[in-house]
TORKOL-4160 file (C-alpha; in steps of 0.2 Angstrom, whole numbers, padded with zeros to 4 digits, m for minus):
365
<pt num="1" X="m0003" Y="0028" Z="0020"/>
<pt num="2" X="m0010" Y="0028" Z="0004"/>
<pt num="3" X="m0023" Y="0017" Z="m0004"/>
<pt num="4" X="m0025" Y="0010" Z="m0022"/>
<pt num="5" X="m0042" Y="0001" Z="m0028"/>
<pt num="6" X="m0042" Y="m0008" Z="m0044"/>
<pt num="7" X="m0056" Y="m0017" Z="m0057"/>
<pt num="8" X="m0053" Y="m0030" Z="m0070"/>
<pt num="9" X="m0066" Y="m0036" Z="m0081"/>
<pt num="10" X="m0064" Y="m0055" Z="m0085"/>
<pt num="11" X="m0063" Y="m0064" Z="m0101"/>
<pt num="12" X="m0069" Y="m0052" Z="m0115"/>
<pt num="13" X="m0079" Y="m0041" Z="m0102"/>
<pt num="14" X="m0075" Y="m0023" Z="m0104"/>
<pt num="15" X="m0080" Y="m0010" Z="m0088"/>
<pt num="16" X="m0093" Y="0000" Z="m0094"/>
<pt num="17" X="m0102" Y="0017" Z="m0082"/>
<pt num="18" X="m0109" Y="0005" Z="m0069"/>
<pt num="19" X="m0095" Y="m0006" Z="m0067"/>
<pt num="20" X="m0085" Y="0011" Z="m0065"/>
<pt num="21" X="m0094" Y="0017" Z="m0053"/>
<pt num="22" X="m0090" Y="0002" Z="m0041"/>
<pt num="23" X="m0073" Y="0008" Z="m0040"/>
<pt num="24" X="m0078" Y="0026" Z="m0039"/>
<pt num="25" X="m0085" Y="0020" Z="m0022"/>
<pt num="26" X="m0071" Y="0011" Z="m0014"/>
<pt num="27" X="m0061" Y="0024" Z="m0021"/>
<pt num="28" X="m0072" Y="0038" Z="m0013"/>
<pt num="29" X="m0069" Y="0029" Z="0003"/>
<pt num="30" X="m0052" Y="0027" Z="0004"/>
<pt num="31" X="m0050" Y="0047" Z="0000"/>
<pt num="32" X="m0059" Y="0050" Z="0014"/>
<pt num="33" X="m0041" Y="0048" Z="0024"/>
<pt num="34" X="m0028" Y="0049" Z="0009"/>
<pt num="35" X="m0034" Y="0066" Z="0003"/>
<pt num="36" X="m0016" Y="0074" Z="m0004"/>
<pt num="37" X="m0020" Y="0069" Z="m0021"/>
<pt num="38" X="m0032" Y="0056" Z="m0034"/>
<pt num="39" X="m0026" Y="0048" Z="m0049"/>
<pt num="40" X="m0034" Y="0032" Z="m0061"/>
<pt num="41" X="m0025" Y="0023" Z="m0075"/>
<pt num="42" X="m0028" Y="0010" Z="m0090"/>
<pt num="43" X="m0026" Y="m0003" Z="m0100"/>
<pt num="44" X="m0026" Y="0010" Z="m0114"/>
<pt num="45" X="m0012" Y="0019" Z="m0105"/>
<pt num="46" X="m0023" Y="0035" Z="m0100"/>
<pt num="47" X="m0018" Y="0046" Z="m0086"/>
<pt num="48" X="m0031" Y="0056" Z="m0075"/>
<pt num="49" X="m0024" Y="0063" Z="m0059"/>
<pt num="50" X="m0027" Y="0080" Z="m0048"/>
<pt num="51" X="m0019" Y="0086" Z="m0032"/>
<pt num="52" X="m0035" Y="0085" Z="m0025"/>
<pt num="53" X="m0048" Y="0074" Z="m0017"/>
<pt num="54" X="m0061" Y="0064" Z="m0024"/>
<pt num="55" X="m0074" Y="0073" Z="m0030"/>
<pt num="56" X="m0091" Y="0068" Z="m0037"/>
<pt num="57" X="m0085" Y="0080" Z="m0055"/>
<pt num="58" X="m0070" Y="0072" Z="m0056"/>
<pt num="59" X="m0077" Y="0054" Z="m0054"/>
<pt num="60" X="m0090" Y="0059" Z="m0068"/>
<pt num="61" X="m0075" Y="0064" Z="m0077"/>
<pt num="62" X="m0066" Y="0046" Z="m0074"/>
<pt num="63" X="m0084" Y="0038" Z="m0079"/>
<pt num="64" X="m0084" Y="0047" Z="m0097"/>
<pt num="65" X="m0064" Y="0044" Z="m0102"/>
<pt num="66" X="m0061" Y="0028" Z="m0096"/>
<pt num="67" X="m0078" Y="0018" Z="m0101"/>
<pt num="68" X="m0073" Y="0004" Z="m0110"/>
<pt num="69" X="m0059" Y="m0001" Z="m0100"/>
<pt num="70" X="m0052" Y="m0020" Z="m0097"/>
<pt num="71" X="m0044" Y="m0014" Z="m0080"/>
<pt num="72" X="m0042" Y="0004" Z="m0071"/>
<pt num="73" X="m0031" Y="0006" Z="m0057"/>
<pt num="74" X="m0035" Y="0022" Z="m0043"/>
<pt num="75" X="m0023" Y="0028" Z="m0030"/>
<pt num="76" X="m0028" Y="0041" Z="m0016"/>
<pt num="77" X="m0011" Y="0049" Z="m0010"/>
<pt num="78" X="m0006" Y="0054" Z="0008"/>
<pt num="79" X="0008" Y="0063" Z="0006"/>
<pt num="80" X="0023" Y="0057" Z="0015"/>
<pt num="81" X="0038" Y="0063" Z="0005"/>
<pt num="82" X="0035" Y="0078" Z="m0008"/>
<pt num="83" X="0023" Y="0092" Z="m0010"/>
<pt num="84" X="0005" Y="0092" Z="m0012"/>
<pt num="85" X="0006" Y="0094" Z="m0033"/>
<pt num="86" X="0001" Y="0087" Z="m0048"/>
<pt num="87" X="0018" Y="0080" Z="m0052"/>
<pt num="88" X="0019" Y="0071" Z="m0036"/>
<pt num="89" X="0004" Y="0064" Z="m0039"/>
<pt num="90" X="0002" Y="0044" Z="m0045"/>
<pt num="91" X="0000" Y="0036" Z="m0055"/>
<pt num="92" X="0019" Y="0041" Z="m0065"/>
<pt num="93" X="0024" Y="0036" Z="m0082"/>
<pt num="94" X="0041" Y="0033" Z="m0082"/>
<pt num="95" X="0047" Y="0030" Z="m0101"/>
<pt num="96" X="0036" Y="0012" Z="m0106"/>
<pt num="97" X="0029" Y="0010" Z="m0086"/>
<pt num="98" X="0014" Y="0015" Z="m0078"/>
<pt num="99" X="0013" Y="0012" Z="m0059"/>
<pt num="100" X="0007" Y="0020" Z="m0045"/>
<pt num="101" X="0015" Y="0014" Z="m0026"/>
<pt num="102" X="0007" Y="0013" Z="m0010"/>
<pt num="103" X="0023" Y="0012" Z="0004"/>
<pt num="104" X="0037" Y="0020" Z="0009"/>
<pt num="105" X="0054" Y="0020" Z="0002"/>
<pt num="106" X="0067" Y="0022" Z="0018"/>
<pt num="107" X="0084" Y="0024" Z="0004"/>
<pt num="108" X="0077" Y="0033" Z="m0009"/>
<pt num="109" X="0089" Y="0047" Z="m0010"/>
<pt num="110" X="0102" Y="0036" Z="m0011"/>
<pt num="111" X="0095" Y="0028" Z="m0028"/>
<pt num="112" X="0091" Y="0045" Z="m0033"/>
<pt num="113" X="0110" Y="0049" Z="m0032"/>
<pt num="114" X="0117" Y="0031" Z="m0039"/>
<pt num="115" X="0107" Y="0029" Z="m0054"/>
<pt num="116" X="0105" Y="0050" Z="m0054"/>
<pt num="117" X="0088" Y="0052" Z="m0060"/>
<pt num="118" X="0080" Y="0068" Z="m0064"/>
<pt num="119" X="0062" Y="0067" Z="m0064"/>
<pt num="120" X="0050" Y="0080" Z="m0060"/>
<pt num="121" X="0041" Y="0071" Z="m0046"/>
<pt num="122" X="0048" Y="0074" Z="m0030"/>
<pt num="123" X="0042" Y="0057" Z="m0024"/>
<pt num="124" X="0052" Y="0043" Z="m0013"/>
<pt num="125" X="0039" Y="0032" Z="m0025"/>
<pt num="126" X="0045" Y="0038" Z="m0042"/>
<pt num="127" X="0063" Y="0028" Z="m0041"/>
<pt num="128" X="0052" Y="0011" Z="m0042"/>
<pt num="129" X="0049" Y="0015" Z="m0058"/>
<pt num="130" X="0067" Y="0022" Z="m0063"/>
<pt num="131" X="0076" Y="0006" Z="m0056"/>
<pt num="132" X="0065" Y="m0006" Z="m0066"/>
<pt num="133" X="0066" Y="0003" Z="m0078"/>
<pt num="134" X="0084" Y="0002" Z="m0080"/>
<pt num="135" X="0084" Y="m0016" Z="m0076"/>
<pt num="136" X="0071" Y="m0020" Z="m0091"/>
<pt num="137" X="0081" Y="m0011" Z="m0103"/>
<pt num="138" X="0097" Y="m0021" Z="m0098"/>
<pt num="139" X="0088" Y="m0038" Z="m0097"/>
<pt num="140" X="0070" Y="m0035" Z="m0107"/>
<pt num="141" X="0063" Y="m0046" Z="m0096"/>
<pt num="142" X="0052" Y="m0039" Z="m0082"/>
<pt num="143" X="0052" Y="m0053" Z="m0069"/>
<pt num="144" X="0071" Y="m0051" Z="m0070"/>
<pt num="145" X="0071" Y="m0031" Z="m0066"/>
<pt num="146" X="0056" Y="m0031" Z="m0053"/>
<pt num="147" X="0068" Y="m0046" Z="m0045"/>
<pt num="148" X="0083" Y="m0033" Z="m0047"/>
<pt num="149" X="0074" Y="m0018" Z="m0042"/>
<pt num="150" X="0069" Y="m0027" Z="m0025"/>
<pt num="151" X="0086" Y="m0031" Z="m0021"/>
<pt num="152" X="0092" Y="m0013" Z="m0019"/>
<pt num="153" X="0074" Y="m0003" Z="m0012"/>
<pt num="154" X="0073" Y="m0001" Z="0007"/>
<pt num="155" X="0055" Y="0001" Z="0015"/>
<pt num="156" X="0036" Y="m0005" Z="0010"/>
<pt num="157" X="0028" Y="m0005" Z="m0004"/>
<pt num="158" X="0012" Y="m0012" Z="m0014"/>
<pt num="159" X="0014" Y="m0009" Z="m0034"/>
<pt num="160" X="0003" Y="m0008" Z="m0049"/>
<pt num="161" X="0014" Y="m0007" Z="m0064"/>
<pt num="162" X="0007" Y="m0008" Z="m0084"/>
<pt num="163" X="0021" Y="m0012" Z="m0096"/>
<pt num="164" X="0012" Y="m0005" Z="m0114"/>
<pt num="165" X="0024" Y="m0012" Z="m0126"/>
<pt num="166" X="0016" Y="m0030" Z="m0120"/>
<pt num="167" X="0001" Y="m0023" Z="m0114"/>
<pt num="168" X="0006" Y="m0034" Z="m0095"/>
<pt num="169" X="m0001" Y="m0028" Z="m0080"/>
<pt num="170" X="0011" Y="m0034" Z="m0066"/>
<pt num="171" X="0005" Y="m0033" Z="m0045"/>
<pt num="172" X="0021" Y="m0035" Z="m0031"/>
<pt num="173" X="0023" Y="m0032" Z="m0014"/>
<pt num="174" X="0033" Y="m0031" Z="0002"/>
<pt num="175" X="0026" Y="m0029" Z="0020"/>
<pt num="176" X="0011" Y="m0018" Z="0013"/>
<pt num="177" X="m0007" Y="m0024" Z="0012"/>
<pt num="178" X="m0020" Y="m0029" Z="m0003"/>
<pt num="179" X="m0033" Y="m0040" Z="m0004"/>
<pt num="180" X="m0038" Y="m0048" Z="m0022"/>
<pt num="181" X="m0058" Y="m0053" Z="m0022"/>
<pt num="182" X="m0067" Y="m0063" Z="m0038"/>
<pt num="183" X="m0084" Y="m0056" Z="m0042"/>
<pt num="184" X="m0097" Y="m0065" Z="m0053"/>
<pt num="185" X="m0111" Y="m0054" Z="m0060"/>
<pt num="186" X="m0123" Y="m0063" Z="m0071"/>
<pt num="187" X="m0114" Y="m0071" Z="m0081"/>
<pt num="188" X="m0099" Y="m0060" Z="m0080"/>
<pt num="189" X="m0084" Y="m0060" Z="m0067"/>
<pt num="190" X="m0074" Y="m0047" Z="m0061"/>
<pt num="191" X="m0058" Y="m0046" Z="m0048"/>
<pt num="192" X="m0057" Y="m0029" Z="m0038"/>
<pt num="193" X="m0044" Y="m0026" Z="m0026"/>
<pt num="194" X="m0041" Y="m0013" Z="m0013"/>
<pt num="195" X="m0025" Y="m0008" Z="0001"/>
<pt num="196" X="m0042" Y="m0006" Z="0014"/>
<pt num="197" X="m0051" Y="m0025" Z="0014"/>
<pt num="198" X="m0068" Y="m0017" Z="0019"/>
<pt num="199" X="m0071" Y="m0008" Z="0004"/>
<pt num="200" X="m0074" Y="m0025" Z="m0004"/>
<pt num="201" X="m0089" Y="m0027" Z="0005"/>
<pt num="202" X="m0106" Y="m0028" Z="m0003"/>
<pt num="203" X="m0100" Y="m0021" Z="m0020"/>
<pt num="204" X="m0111" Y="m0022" Z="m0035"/>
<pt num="205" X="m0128" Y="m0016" Z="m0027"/>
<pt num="206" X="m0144" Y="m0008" Z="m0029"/>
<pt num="207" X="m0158" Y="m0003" Z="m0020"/>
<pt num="208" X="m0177" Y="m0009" Z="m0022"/>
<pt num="209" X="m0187" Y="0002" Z="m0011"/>
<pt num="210" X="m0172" Y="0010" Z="m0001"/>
<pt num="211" X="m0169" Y="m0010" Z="0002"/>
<pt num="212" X="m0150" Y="m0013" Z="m0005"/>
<pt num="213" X="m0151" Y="m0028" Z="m0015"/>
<pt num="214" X="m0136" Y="m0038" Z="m0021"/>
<pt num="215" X="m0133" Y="m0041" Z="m0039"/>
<pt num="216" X="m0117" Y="m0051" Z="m0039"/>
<pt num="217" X="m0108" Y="m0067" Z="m0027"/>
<pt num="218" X="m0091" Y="m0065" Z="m0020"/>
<pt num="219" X="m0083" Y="m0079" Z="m0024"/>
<pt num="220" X="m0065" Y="m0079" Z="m0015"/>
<pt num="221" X="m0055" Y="m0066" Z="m0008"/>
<pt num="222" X="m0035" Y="m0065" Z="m0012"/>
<pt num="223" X="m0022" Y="m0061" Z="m0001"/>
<pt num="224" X="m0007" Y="m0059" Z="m0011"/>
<pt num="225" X="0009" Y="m0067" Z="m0004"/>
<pt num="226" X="0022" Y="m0056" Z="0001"/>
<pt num="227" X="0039" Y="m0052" Z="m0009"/>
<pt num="228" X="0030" Y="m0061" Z="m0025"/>
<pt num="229" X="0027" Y="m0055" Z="m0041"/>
<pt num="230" X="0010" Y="m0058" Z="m0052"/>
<pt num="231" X="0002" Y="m0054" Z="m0070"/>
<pt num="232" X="m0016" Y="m0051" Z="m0070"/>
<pt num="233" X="m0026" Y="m0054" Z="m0086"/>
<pt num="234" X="m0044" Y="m0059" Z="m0094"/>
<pt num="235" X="m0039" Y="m0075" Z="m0086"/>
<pt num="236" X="m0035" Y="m0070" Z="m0068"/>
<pt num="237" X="m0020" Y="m0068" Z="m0057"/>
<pt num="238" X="m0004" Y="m0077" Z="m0061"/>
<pt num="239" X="0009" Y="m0079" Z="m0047"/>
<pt num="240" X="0025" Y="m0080" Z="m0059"/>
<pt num="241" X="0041" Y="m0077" Z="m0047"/>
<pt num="242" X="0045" Y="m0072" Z="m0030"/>
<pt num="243" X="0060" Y="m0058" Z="m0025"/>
<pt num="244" X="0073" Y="m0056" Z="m0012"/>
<pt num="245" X="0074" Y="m0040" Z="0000"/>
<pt num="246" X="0088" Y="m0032" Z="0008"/>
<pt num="247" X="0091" Y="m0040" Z="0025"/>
<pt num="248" X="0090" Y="m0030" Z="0041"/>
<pt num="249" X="0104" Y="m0031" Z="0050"/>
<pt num="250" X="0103" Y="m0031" Z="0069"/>
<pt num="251" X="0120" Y="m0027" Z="0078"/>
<pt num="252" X="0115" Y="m0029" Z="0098"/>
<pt num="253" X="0125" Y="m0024" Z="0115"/>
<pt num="254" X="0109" Y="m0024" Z="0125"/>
<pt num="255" X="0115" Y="m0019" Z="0147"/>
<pt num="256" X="0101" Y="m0028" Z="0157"/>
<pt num="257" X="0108" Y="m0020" Z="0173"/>
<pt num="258" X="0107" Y="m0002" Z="0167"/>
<pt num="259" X="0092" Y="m0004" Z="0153"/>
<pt num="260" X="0106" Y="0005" Z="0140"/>
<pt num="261" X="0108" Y="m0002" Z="0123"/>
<pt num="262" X="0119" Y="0003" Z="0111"/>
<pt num="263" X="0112" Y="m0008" Z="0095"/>
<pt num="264" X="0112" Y="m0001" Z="0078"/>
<pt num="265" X="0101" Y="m0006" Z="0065"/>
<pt num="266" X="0108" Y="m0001" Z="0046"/>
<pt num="267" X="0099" Y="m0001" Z="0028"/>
<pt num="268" X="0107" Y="0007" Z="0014"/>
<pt num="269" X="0103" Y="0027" Z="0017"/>
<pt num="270" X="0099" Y="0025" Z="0037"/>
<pt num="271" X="0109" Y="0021" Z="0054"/>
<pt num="272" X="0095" Y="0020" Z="0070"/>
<pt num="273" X="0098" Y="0013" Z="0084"/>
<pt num="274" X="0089" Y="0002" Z="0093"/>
<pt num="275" X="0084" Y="m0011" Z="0106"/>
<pt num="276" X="0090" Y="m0031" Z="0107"/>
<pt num="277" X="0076" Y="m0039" Z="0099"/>
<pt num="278" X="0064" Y="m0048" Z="0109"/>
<pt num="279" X="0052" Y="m0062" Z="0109"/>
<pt num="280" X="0036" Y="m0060" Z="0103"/>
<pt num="281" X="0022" Y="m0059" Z="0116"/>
<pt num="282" X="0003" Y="m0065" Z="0112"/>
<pt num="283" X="m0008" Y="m0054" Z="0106"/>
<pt num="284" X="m0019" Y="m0052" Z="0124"/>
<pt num="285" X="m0002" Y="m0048" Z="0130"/>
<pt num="286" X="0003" Y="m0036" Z="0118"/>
<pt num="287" X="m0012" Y="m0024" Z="0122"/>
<pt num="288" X="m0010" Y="m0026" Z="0139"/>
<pt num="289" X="0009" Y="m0020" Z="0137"/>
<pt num="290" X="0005" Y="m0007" Z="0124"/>
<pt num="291" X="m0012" Y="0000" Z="0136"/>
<pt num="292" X="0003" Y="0002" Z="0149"/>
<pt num="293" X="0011" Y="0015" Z="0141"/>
<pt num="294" X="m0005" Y="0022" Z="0130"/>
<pt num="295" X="m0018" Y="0021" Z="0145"/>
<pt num="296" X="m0031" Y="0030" Z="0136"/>
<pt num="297" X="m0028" Y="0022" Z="0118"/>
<pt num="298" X="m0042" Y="0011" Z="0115"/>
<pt num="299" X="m0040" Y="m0007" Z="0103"/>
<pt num="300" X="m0056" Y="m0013" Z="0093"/>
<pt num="301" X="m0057" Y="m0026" Z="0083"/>
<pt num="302" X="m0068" Y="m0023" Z="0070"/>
<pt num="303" X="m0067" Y="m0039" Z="0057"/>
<pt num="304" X="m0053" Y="m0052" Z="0053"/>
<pt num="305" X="m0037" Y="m0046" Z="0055"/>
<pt num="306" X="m0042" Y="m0027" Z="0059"/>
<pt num="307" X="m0040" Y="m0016" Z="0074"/>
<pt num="308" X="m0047" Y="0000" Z="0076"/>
<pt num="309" X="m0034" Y="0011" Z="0087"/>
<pt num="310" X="m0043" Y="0027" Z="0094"/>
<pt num="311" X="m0044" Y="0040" Z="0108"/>
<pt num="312" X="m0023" Y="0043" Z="0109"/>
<pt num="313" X="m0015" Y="0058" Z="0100"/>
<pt num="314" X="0001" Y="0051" Z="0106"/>
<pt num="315" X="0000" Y="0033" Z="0100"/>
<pt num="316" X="m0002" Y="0039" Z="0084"/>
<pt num="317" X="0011" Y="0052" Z="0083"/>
<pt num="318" X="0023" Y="0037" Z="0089"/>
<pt num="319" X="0017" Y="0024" Z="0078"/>
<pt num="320" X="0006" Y="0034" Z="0065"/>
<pt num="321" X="0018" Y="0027" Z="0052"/>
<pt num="322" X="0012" Y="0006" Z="0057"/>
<pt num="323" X="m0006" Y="0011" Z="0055"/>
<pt num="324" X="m0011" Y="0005" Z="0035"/>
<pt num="325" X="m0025" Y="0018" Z="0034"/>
<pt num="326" X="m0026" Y="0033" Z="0046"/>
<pt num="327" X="m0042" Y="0044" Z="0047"/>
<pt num="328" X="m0036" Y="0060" Z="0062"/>
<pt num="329" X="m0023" Y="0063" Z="0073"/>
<pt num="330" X="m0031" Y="0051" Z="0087"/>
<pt num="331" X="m0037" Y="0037" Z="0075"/>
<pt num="332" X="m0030" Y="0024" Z="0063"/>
<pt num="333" X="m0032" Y="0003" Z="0058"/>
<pt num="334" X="m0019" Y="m0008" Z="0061"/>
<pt num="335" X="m0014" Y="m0026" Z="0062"/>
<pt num="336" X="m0015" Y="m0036" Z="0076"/>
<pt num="337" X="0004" Y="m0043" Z="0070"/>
<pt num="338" X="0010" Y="m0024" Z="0070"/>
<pt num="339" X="0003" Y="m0023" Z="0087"/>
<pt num="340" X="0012" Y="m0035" Z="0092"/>
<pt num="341" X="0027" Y="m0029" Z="0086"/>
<pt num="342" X="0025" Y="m0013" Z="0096"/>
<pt num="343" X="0023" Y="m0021" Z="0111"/>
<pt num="344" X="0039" Y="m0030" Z="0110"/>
<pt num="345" X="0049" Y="m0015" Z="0106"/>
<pt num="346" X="0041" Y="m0008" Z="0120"/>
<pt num="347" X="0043" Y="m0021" Z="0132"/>
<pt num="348" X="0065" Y="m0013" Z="0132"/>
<pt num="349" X="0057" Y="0003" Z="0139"/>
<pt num="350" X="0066" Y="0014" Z="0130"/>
<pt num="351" X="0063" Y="0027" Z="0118"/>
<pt num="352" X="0061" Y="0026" Z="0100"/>
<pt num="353" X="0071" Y="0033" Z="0088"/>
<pt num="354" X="0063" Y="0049" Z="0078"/>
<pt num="355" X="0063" Y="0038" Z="0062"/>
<pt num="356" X="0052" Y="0025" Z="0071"/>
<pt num="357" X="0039" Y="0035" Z="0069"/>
<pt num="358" X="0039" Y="0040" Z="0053"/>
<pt num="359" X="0037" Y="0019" Z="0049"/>
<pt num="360" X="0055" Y="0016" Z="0042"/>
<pt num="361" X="0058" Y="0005" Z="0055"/>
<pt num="362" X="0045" Y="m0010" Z="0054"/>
<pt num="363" X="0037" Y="m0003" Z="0040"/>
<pt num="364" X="0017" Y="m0003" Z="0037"/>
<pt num="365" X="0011" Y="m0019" Z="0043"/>
């Protein structure tokens, strides 16, 4: 999937070079795997995005036009849905909006058709932006529109969006990961975010003798809930509403005797078919399942809430869609929640749908 990183300077702090380059670095990191395009916005509503990935003359480029900044958002793009192009790159300004999207949106050829936008991005991402907007101009409110928006868009997502009439930074998401983190330097505070958790680590460094020496404290880390809507500001982050989904539907004729199934799962653009749900197994039993099948695939866990799944081409062509950052075709992190998901579906022994794998079905976890 993709992976957005994010700075915001506290109070009246502005990012100036060095603060920049903090986010440079996680933003390096997480091209590494996402290396279909690289894009950075503002609180002054400036754009800078390439089809490209991250490049040390390009973050000079960032560093220069975007000092000065109270907030800058970066997204690394895996291209899922449209080519590799500068107009399918994010961020996108759609009329007042900024926003950039890390997810995958399962019905959005069917929004494309109902609210019939014509946009130059080819981008399952770019009708977030359409459907709010369309909402906001009806309502001028945007809780009301995100909320409205959330009730028709099938799949994951996690969504930076700048209004710039009002000059509001809004954060949402559903099923997709990020983690907030509240920095203190000096006397200054900053929250940085990221999709990958470890690129919070150890930020704000330098090095004394080749010896890396910390110059701030973490103070907390944020996980923002699910299906809920914040501000963020000079004063922090602001929970201000929660949102509805659309409900999955599960229609089940499950035969024990035969192991056939004939269940149908529905959103609004697909129709798959699939197994009578089970009940979830422990995570112990849920690698032992999953090893089953993937006998070489090997399960690490490398910090809270973290797995590192490697050494099986075929897991990851069957799941590669669960894993929230991928680095090769044998290779990925995943949730230990996801894994368990996995196993339960298969535990019915049957074969998953093609869609499955393209992580429509459960979504990132």
């Amino acid at each position: 999937m993709c992976e957005i990183n994010f700075v915001y300077g506290l109070k009246e702090k502005t990012l100036n070079k060095t603060d920049i380059s903090e986010l440079l670095s996680m933003t390096k990191e997480s091209s590494t795997g996402n290396a279909d395009g690289i894009g950075f916005f503002n609180d002054q509503s400036k754009i800078l995005k390439a089809p490209v990935q991250y490049t040390s003359q390009f973050a000079e480029q960032v560093a220069d036009k975007l000092n000065g900044s109270k907030f800058i958002v970066s997204h690394c793009r895996y291209a899922t849905t449209g080519a590799n192009k500068h107009k399918n790159t994010h961020p996108f300004r759609v009329n007042s909006f900024i926003f950039c999207h890390n997810g995958i949106i399962t019905n959005h050829e069917d929004i494309i058709k109902k609210y019939k936008i014509k946009d130059k991005s080819e981008t399952d991402s770019i009708v977030i932006g359409h459907v709010i907007d369309y909402h906001y101009h009806k309502t001028n409110d945007m809780k009301s529109a995100i909320q409205a928006m959330a009730k028709e868009i099938d799949g994951t997502y996690s969504v930076f969006l700048y209004e710039k009439s009002t000059k509001t930074l809004y954060y949402f998401r559903h099923t997709a990961s990020f983690t907030f983190a509240l920095i203190k330097k000096s006397d200054e505070h900053y929250v940085i975010g990221s999709t990958d958790e470890k690129n919070l680590d150890n930020k704000f460094q330098t090095r004394i003798f080749g010896f890396p020496i910390s110059n701030a404290t973490e103070i907390s880390r944020f996980d923002p809930e699910n299906d809920t809507i914040y501000t963020i500001d000079s004063k922090g982050i602001h929970k201000i509403a929660t949102f509805d989904v659309p409900e999955q539907n599960y229609y089940s004729d499950y035969n024990t005797k035969t192991g056939e199934w004939n269940g149908v799962y529905y959103t609004k653009s697909k129709k798959v078919s699939v197994p009578k749900k089970q009940k979830p197994v422990d995570f112990d039993t849920a690698k032992d399942t999953i090893l089953t099948y993937y006998p070489d695939l090997m399960i690490e866990e490398i910090r809270s809430n973290t797995l590192l799944v490697s050494n099986s081409r075929q897991f990851m062509k069957d799941f590669k869609g669960h894993c929230f950052k991928r680095f090769d075709e044998t290779s990925g992190h995943i949730r230990p929640k996801t894994l368990v998901k996995i196993a339960n579906k298969l535990n019915t022994k049957q074969e998953y749908p093609e869609q499955f794998s393209e992580g429509c079905y459960m979504g990132v976890g």
